[in-house]
Each structure stands twice: as structure tokens, then as C-alpha cells.
N, CA, C and O of each residue as an XYZ file, in Angstrom:
748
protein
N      84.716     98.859    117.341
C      85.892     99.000    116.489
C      86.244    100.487    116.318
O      85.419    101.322    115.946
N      87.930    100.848    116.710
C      88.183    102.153    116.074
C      88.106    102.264    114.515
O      88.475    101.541    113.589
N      87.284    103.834    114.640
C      87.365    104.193    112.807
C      88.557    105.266    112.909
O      88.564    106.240    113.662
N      89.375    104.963    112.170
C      90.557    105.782    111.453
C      90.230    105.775    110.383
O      89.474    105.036    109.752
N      91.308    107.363    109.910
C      91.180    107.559    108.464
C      91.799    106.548    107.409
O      92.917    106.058    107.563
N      91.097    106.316    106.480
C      91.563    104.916    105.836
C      92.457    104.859    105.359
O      92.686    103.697    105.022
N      93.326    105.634    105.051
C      94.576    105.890    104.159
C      95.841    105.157    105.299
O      97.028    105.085    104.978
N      95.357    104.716    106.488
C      96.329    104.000    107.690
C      96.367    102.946    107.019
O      97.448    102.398    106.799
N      95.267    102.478    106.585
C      94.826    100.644    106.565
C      94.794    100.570    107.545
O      94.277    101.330    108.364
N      95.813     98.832    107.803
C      95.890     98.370    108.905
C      97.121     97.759    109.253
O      97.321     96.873    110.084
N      97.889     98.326    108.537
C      99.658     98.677    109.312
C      99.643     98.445    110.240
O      98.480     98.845    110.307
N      99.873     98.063    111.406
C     100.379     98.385    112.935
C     101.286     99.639    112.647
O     100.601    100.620    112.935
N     102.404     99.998    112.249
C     103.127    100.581    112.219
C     101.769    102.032    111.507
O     101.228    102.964    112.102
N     101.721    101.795    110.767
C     100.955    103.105    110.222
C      99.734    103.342    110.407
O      99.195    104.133    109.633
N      98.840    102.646    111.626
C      98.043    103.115    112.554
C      98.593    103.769    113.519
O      98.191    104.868    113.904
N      99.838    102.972    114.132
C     100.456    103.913    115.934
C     100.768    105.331    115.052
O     100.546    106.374    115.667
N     101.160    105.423    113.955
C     101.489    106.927    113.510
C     100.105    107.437    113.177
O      99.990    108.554    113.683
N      99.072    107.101    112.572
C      98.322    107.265    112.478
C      97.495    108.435    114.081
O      97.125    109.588    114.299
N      97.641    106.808    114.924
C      96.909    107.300    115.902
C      97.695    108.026    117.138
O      97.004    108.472    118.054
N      99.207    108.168    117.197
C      99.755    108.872    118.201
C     100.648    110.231    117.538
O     101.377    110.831    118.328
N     100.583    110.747    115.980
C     101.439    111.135    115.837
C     100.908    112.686    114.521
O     101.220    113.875    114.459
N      99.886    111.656    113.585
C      99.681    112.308    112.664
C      98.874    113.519    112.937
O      97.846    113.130    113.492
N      98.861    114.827    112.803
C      97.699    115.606    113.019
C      97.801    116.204    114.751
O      96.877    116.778    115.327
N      98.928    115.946    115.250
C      98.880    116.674    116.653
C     100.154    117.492    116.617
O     101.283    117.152    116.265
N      99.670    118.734    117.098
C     100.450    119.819    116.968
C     101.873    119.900    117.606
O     102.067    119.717    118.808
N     102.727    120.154    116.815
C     104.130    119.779    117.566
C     105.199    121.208    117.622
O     105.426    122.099    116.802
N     105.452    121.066    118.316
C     106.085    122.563    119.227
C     107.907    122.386    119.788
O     108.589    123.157    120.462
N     108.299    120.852    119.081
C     109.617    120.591    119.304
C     110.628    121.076    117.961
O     110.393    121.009    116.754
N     111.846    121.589    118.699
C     112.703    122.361    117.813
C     113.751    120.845    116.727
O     114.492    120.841    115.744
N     113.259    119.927    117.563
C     114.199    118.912    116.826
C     112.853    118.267    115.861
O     112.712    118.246    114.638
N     112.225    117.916    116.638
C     110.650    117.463    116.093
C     110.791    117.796    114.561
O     110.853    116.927    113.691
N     110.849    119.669    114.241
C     110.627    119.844    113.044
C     111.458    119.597    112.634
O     111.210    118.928    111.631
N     112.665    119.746    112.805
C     113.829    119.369    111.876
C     113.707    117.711    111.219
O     114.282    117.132    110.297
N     112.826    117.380    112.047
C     112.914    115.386    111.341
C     112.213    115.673    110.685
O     112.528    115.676    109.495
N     110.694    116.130    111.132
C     109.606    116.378    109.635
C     110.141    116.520    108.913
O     110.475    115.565    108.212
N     110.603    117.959    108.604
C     111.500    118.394    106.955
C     112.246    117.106    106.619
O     112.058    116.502    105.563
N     112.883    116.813    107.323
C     113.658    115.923    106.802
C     112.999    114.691    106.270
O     113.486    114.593    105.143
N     112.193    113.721    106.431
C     111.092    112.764    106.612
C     110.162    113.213    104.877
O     110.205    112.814    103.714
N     109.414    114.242    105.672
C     108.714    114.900    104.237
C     109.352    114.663    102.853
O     108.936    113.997    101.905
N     110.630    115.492    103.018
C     111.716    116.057    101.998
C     111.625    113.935    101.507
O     111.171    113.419    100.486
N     112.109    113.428    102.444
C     112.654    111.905    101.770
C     111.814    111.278    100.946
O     112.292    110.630    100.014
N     110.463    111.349    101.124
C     109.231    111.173    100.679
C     109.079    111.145     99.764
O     108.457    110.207     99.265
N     109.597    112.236     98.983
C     109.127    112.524     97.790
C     109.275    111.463     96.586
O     110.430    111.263     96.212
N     108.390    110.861     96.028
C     108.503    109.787     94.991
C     108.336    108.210     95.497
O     108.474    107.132     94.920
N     107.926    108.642     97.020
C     107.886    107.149     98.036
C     106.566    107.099     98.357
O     105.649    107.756     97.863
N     106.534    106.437     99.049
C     105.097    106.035    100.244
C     105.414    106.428    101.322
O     106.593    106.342    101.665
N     104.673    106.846    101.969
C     105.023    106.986    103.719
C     105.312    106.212    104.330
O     106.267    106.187    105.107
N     104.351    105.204    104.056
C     105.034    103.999    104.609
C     106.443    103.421    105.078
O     106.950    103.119    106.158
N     106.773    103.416    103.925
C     108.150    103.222    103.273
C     109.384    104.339    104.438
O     110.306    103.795    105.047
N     109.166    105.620    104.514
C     109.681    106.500    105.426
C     109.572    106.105    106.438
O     110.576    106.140    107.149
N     108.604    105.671    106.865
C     108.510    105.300    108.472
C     109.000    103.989    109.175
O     109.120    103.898    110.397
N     109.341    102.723    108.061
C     109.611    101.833    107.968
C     111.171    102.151    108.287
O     111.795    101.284    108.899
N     111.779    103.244    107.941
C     113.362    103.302    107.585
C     113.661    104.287    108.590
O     114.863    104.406    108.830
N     112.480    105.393    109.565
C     112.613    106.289    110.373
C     113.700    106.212    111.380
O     114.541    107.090    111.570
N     113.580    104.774    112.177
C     114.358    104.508    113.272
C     116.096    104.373    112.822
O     117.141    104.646    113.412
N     115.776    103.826    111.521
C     117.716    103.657    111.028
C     117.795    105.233    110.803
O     118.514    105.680    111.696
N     117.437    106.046    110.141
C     117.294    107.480    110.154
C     117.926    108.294    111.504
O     118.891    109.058    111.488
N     117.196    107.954    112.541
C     117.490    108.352    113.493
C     119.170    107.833    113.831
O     120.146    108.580    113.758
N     119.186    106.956    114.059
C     120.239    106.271    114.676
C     121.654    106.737    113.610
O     122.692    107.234    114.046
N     121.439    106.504    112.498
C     122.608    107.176    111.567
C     122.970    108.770    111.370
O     124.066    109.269    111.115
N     121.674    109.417    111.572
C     121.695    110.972    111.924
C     121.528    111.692    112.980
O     120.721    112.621    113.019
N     122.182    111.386    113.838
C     122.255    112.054    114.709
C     121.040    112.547    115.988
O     120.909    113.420    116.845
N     120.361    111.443    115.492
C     118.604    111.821    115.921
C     118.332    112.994    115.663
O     117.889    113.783    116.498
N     118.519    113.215    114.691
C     118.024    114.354    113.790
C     118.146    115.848    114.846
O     117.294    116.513    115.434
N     119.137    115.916    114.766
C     120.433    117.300    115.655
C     120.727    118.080    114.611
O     121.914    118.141    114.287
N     119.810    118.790    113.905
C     120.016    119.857    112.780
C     121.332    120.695    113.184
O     121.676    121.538    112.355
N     122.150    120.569    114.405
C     123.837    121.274    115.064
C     124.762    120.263    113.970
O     125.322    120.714    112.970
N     124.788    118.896    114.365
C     125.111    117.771    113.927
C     124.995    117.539    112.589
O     125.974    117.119    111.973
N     123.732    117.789    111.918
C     123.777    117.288    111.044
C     124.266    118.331    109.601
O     124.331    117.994    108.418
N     124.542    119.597    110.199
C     124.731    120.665    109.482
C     126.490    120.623    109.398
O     127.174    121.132    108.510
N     126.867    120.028    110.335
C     128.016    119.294    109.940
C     128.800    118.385    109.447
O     130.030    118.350    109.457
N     127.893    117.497    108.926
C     128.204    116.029    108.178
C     129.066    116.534    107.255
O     128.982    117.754    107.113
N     129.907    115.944    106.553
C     130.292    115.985    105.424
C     130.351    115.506    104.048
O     129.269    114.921    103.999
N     130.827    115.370    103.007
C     130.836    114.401    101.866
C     130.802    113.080    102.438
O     129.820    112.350    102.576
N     131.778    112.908    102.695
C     131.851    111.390    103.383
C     130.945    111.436    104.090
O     130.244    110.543    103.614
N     130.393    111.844    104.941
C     129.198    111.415    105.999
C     128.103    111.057    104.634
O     127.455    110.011    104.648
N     127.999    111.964    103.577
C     127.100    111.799    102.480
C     127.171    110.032    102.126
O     126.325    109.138    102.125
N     128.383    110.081    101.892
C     128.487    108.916    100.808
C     128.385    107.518    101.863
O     127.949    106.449    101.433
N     128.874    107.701    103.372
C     128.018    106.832    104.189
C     126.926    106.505    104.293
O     126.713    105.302    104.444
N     126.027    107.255    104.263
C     124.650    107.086    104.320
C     124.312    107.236    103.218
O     123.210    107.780    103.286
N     124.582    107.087    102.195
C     124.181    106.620    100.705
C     124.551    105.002    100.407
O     124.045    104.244     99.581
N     125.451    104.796    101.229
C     125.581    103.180    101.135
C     124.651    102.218    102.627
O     124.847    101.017    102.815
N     124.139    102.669    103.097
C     123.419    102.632    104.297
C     121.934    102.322    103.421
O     121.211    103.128    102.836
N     121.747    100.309    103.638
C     120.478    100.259    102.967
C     119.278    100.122    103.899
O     118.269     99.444    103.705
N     119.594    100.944    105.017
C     118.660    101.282    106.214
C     117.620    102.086    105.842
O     116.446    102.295    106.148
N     118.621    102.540    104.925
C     117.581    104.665    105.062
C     117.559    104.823    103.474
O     118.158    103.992    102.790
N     116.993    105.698    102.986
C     116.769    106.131    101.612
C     117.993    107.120    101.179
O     118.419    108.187    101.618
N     118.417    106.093     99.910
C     119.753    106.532     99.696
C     119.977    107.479     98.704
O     121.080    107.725     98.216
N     118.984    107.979     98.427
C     119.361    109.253     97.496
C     119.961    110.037     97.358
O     119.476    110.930     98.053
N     121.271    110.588     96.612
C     122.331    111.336     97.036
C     121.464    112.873     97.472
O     121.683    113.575     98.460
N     120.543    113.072     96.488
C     120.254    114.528     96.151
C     119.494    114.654     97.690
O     119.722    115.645     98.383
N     118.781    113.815     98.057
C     117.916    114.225     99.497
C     118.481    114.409    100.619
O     118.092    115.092    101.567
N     119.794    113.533    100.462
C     120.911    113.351    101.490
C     121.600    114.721    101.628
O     121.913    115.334    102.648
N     121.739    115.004    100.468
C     122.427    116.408    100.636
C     121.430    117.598    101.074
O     121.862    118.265    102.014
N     120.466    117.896    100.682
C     119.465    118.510    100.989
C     119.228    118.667    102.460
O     119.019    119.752    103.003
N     119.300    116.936    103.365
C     119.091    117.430    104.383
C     120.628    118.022    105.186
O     120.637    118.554    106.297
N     121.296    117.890    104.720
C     122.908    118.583    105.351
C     122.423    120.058    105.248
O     122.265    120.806    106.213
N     122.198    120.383    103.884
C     121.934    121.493    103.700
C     120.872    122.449    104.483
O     121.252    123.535    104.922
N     119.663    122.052    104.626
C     118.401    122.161    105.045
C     118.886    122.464    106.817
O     118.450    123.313    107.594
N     119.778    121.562    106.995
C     120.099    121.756    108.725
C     120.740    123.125    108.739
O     120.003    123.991    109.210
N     121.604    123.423    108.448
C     122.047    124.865    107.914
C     121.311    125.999    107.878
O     121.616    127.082    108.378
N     120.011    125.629    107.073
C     119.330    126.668    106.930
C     118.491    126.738    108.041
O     118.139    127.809    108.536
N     118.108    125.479    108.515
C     117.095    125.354    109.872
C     117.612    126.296    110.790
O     116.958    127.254    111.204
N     119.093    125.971    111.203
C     119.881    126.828    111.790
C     119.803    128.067    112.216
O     119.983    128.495    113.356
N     119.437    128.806    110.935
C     119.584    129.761    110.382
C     118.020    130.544    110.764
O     117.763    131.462    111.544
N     117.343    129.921    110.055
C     115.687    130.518    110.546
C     115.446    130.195    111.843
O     114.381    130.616    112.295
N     116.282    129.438    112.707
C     115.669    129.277    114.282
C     116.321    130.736    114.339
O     115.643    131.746    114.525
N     117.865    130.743    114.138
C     117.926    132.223    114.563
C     117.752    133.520    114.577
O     117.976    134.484    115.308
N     117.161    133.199    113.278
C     116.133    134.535    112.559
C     115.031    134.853    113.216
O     114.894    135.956    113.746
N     114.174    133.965    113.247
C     112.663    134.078    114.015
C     112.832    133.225    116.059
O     111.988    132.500    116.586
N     114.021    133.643    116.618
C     113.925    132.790    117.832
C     113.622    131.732    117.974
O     113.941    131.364    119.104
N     112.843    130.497    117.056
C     112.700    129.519    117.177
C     112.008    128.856    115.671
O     111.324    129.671    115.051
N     112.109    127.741    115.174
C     111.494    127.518    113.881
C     109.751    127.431    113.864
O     108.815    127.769    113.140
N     110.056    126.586    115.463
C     108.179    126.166    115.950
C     107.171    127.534    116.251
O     106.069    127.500    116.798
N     107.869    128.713    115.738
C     107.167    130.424    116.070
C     106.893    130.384    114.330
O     105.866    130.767    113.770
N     108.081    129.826    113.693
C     107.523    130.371    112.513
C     107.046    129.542    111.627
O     106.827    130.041    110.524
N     106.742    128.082    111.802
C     105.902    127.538    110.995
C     104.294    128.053    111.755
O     103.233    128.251    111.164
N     104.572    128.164    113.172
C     103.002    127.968    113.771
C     102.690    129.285    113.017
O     101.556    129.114    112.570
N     103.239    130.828    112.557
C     102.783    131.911    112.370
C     102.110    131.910    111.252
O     101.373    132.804    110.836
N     102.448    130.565    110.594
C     101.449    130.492    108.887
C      99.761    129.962    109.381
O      98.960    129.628    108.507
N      99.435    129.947    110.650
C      97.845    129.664    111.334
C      97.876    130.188    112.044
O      96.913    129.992    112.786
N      98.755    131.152    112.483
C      98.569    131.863    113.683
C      98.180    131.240    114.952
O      97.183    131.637    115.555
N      98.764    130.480    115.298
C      98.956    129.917    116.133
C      97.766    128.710    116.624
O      97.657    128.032    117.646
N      97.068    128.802    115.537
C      95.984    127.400    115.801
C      95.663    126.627    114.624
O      95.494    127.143    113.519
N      95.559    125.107    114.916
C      95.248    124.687    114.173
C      94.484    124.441    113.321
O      93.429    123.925    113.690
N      94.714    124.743    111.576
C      93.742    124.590    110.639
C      92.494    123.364    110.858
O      92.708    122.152    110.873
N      90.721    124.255    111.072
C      90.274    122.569    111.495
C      89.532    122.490    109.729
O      89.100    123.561    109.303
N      89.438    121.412    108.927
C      89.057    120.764    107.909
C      87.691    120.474    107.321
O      87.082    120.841    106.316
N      87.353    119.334    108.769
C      85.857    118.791    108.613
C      85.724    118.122    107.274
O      84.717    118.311    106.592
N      86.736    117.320    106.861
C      87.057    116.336    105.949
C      85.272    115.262    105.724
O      84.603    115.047    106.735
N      85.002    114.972    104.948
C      83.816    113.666    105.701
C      84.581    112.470    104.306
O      84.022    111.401    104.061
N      85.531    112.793    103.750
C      86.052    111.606    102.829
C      87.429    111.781    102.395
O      87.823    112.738    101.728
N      88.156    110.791    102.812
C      89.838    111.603    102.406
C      89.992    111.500    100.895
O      91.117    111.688    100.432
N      89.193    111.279    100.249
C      89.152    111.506     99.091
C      89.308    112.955     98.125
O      89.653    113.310     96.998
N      88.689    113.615     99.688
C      88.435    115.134     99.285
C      89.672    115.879    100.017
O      89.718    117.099    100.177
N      90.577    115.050    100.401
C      91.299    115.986    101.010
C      92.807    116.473    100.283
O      93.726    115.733     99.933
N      92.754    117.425    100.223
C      93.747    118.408     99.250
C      95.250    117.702     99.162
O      95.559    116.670     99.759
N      95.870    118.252     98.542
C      97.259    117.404     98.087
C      98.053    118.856     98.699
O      98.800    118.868     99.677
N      97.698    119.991     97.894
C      98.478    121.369     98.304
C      97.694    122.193     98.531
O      96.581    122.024     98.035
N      97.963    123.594     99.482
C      97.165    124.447     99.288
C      97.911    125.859     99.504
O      98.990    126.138    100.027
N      96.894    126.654     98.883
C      97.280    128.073     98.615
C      99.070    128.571    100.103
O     100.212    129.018    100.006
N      98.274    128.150    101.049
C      98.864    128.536    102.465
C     100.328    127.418    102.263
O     101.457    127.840    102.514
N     100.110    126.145    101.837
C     101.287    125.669    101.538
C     102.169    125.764    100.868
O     103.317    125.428    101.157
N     101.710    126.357     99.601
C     102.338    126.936     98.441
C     103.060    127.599     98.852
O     104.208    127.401     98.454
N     102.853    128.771     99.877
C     103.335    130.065    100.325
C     104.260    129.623    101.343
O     105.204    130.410    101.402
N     104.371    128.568    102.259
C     105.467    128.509    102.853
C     106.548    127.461    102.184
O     107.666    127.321    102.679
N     106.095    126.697    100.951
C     107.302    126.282    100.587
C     107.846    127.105     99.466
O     108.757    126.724     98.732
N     107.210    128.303     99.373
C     108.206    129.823     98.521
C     109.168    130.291     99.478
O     110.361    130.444     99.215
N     108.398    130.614    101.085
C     109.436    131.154    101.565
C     110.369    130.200    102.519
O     111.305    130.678    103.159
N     110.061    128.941    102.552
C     111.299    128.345    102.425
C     112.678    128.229    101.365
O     113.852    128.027    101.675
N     112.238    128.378    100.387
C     112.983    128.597     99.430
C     113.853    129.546     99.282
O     115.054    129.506     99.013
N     112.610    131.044     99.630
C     113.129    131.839     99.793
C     114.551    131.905    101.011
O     115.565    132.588    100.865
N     114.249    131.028    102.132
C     114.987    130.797    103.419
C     116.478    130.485    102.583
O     117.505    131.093    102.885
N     116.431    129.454    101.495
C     117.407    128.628    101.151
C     117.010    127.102    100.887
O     117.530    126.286    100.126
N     116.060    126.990    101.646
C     115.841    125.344    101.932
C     115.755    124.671    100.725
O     115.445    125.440     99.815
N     115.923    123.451    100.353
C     115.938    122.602     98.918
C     114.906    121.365     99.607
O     114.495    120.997    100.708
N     114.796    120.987     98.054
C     113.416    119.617     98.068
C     112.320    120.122     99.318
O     111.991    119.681    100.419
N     111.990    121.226     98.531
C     110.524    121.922     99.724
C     109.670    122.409     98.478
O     109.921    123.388     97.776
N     108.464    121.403     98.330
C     107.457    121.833     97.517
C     106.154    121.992     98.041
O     106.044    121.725     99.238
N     105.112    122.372     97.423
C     103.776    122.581     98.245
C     103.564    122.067     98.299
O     102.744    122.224     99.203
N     103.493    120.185     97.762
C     102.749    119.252     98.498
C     103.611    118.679     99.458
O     102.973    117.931    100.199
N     105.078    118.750     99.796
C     105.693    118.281    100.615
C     105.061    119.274    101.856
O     104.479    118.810    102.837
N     105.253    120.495    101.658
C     104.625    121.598    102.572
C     102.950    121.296    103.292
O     102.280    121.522    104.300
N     102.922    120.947    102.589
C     100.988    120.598    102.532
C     101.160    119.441    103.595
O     100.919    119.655    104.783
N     101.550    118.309    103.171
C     101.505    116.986    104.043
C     102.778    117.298    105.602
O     102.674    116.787    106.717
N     103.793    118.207    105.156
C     104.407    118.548    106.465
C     103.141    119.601    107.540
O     103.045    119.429    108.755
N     102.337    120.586    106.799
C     101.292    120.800    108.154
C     100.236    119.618    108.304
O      99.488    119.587    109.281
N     100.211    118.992    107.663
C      99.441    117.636    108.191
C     100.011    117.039    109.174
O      99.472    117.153    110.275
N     100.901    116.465    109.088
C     101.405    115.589    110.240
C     101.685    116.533    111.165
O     101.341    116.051    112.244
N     102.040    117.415    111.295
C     102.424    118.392    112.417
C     101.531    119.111    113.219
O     101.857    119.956    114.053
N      99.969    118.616    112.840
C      98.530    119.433    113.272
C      98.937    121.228    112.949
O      98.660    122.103    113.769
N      99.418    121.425    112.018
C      98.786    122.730    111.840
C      97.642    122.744    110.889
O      97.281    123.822    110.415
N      97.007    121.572    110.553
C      96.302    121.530    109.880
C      95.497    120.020    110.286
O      95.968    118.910    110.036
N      94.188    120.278    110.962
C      93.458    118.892    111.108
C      92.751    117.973    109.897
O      91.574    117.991    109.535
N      93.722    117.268    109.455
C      93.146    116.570    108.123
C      91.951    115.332    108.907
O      90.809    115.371    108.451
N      92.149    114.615    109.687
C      91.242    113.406    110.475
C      90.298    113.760    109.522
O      90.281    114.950    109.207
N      89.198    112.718    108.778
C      88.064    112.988    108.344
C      87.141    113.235    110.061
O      87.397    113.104    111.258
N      86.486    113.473    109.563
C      85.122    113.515    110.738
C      84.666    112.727    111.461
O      83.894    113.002    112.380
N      85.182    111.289    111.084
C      84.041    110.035    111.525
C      85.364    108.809    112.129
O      85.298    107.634    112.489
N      86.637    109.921    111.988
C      87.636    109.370    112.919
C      87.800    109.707    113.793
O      87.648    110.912    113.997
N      88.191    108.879    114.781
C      88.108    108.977    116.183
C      88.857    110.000    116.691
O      88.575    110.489    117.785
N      90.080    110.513    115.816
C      91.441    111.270    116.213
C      90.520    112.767    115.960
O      90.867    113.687    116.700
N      89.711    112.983    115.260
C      89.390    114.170    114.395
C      89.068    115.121    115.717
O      89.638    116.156    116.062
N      87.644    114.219    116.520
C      87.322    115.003    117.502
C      88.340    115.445    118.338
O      88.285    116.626    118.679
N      89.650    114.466    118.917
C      90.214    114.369    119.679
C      91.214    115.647    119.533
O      91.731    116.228    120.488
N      91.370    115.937    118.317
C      91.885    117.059    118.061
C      91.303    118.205    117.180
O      91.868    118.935    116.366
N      90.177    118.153    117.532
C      89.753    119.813    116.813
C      89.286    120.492    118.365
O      88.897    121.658    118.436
């Protein structure tokens, strides 16, 4: 039997993320733009719940085209606020219009966004050595600090634990406890 970290259960859906997605380092310029976006929706949800609604996400936004989506408008807002595909929160909705803007903006600042999240590890991934996800952090110091200078960027609905769980899924940070199969696979 595979051991995964238990916080998957036994989802189908939130094992394949589990096991093809969570914790491996990602280096795509659209890639991050969904995280933020994904993360940001999160807030006050389950993951679950996000990932369940990911694919209507995609399909209503543009597959997440931070060009595209920095162009939506009110009305594009109030579409996808009546859209019971996706999480209809006005304030997140706007955030991510907004957030594309700024993404925009820091790709062109730093040549690419995937230079400047990787520069908060310098270019490798945080390894953990978790042995109970019980013990594993909600925020940390290093997250704190990039959802200031996101802020600082402009960006909205960016907090340190959204920050925290966005280098999780993105492997800048190997959360896998130890005695999961993914852990070795990626440290």
C-alpha cells in the first residue's frame, strides 16, 4: 500500500493532487499565476473544495492568462460571481483581476515571476523532514516576508498562511512527511 501524507485521505481527486502535483517545484509563468489565484480563493475554504471547482476556473478564466485576465471587467466580475462553478466571492474575484495586473507587473520587474518566487530559497527547495503533519507549520517567518512584499508589489488577499501553503504546493518547500512516498521522491 502507498503511504501518503494523511491530510489527502482518500479523495481520488485529492490524492492525484496529492501525488502528481503537491510539493513539486514549478517553473511555469502561467502555473503561478493559477496558484495565487487558487491559494487567494481558499481562504475560509477547504482545498478540497478549490480543486473540486479548479477545472470550471479554468474554463471561465481564461486558463488562467494573467494578459486576459488583467483585462476582465466589472461585468466579467459579475459573470463569474453568478457562475455556481467557481467560488463566487466578489472580493476574491476582484483580487484576482487585480493580482493579474500586478503579476504583470512583477514578471516585468524581475524578467519572470518563477525568478522571483524561486529567489525566496534561492533556488532550491526548502527540505522539512516532517515525521507528523501535525507538526507542520501553518506560516513561516520566510512566508510572512513574501506575502509583505507582495503587498508591497500591490497584490491583495496575500497572507502568510496563504503564502506558506502557496510554497507548499509549488515545492519551494518539501512539506511530504518522511514516511511518504512523495517525500523521498522529492527531496
Amino acid at each position: 500500500m502507498i503511504q501518503r501524507c494523511n491530510w489527502c485521505g482518500d479523495d481520488a481527486l485529492y490524492c492525484a493532487y496529492h501525488d502528481q502535483e503537491w510539493g513539486v517545484p514549478l517553473h511555469s509563468e502561467h502555473g503561478w499565476y493559477e496558484r495565487l489565484v487558487l491559494e487567494s480563493m481558499q481562504a475560509g475554504l477547504s482545498w478540497i473544495t478549490v480543486l473540486r471547482k479548479r477545472d470550471r476556473f479554468r474554463a471561465v478564466c481564461a486558463q488562467f492568462d494573467p494578459v486576459q485576465v488583467a483585462q476582465f471587467t466589472s461585468a466579467d466580475i459579475e459573470r463569474l460571481a453568478n457562475d455556481a462553478g467557481i467560488i463566487r466571492n466578489r472580493a476574491k474575484l476582484r483580487a484576482m483581476v487585480h493580482n493579474a495586473t500586478k503579476f504583470l507587473e512583477l514578471q516585468a520587474k524581475h524578467g519572470s515571476v518563477d525568478a522571483f518566487f524561486w529567489g525566496y530559497v534561492d533556488g532550491t527547495p526548502v527540505q522539512s523532514n516532517l515525521i507528523h503533519a501535525q507538526h507542520m507549520p501553518t506560516v513561516t517567518p520566510l512566508a510572512t516576508q513574501l506575502a509583505a512584499d507582495l503587498r508591497r508589489h500591490g497584490f491583495t488577499f496575500v497572507g502568510a498562511t496563504m503564502c506558506y501553503a502557496l510554497m507548499q504546493a509549488t515545492g519551494m518547500v518539501n512539506d511530504h512527511v518522511v514516511g511518504c512516498f512523495r517525500h523521498r521522491e522529492l527531496s
